[in-house]
C-alpha positions in Angstrom: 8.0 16.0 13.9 8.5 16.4 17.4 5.7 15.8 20.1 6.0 19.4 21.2 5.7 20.6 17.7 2.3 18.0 17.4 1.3 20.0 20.8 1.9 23.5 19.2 0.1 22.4 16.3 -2.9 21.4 18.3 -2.5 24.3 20.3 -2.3 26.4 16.9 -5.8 24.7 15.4 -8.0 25.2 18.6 -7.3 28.8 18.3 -8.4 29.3 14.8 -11.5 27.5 15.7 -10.7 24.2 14.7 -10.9 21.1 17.3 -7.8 19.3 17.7 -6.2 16.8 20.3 -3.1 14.7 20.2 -3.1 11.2 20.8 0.9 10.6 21.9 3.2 7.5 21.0 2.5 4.3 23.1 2.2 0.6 23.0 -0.8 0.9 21.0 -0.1 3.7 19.1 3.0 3.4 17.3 3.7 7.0 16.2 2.5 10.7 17.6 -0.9 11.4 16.2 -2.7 14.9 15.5 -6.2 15.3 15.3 -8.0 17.8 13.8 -11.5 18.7 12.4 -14.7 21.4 12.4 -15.8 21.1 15.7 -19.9 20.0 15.4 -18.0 17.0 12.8 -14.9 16.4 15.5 -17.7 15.5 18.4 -18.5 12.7 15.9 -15.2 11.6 15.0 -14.8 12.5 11.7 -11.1 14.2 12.2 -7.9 14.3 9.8 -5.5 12.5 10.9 -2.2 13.8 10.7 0.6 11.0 11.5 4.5 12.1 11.0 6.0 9.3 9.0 9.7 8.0 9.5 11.6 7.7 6.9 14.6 7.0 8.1 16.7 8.4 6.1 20.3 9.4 6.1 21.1 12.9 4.5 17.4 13.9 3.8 16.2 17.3 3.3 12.6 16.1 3.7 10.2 15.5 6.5 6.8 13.9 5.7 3.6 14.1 7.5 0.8 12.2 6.1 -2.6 13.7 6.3 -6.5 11.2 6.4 -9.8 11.7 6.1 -12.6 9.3 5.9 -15.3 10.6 4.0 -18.5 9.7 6.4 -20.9 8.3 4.2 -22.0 4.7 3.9 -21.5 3.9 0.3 -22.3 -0.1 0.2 -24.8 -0.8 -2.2 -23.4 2.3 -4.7 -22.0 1.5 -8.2 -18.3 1.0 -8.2 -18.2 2.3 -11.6 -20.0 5.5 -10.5 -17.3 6.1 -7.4 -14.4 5.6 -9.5 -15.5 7.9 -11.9 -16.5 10.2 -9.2 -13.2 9.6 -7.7 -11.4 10.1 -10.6 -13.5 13.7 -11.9 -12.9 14.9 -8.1 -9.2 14.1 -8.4 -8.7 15.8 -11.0 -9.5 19.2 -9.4 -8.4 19.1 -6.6 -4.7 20.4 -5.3 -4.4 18.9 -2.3 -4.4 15.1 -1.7 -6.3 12.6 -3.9 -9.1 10.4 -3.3 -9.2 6.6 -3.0 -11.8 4.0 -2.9 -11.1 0.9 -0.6 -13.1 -2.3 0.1 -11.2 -4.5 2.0 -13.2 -7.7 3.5 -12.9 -6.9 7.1 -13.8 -3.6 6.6 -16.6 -1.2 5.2 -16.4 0.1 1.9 -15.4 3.5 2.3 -13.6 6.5 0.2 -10.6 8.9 1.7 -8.5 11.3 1.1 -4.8 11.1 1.7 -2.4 13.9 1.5 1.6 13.1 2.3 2.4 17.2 3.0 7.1 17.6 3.0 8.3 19.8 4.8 12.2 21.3 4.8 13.8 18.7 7.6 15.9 21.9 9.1 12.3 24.3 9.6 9.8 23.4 12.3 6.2 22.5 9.8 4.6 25.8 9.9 1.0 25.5 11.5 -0.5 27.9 9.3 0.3 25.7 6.5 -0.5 22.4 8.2 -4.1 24.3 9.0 -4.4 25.4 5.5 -3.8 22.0 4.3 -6.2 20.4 6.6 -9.1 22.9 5.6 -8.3 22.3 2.3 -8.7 18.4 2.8 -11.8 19.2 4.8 -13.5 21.5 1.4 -12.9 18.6 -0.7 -14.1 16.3 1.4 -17.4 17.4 1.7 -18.0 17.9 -2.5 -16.9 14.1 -2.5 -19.4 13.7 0.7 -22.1 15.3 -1.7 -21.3 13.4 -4.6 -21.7 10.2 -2.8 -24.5 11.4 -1.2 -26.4 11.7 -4.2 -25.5 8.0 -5.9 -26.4 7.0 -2.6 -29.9 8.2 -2.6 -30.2 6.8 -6.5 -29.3 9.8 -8.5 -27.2 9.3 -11.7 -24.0 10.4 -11.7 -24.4 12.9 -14.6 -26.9 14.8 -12.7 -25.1 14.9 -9.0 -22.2 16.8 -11.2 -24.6 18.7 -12.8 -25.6 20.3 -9.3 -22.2 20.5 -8.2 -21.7 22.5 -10.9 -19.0 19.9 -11.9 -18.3 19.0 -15.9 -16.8 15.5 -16.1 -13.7 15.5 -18.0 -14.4 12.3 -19.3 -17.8 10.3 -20.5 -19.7 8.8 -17.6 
């Protein structure tokens, strides 16, 4: 994906209402970087990232961009068990992207989503879908927010479903 087709993304995002900036190749940065997110959570930093991968392949038909999100909620101190199961109920629904749980020792615990969206290598990536994709990312990251929200405060994982109207597909 081109750096003028990042920009016409951008471009694309800010006028549906969305906040979006692009952070360009560098010696820091090693790829073209679009960022985009609902504007009151964008002033915070929580944004989906959206970094064109190279593949670098010969005779493809496929371009790649992968898609990010953090879910912004501190989980330490939350029942593994409960996340993966909460991880793996929310995965299960959800058509866009799937969730992961990651605890590495120089970072936080956290949970995010990660979409890799393909696109036909001979079309320009249609902003409408990229947009579509992102709010869809955004929708599912916020019932995963809520679930974590409520282990986080103490409640049992049975119950948080319960008022997400959520029935788990398996026993929790």
């Amino acid at each position: 994906m081109s750096t003028e087709e990042l920009k016409q993304a951008a471009k694309f995002m800010n006028e549906v209402g969305m906040a979006a900036s692009m952070i360009e190749k560098g010696e820091e940065v090693p790829v073209n970087i679009l960022l985009v997110g609902l504007p009151e959570e964008a002033e915070q930093g929580h944004q989906v990232v959206c970094s064109p991968m190279d593949m670098e392949e010969e005779g493809g038909f496929s371009e790649y961009i992968q898609l990010y999100y953090e879910i912004p909620i501190e989980i330490d101190g939350v029942d593994r068990i409960n996340i993966f199961h909460a991880i793996n109920e929310v995965n299960s629904l959800v058509p866009v992207g799937h969730f992961v749980y990651s605890a590495k020792k120089e970072q936080r615990e956290r949970v995010y989503i990660r979409h890799t969206l393909s696109y036909d290598i001979d079309e320009e990536l249609s902003p409408y879908v990229l947009c579509e994709c992102i709010q869809s990312i955004l929708e599912y990251s916020k019932l995963m927010e809520e679930i974590l929200a409520g282990l986080a405060s103490g409640m049992e994982l049975e119950h948080v479903f319960k008022i997400e109207g959520l029935e788990p597909f398996m026993e929790v």
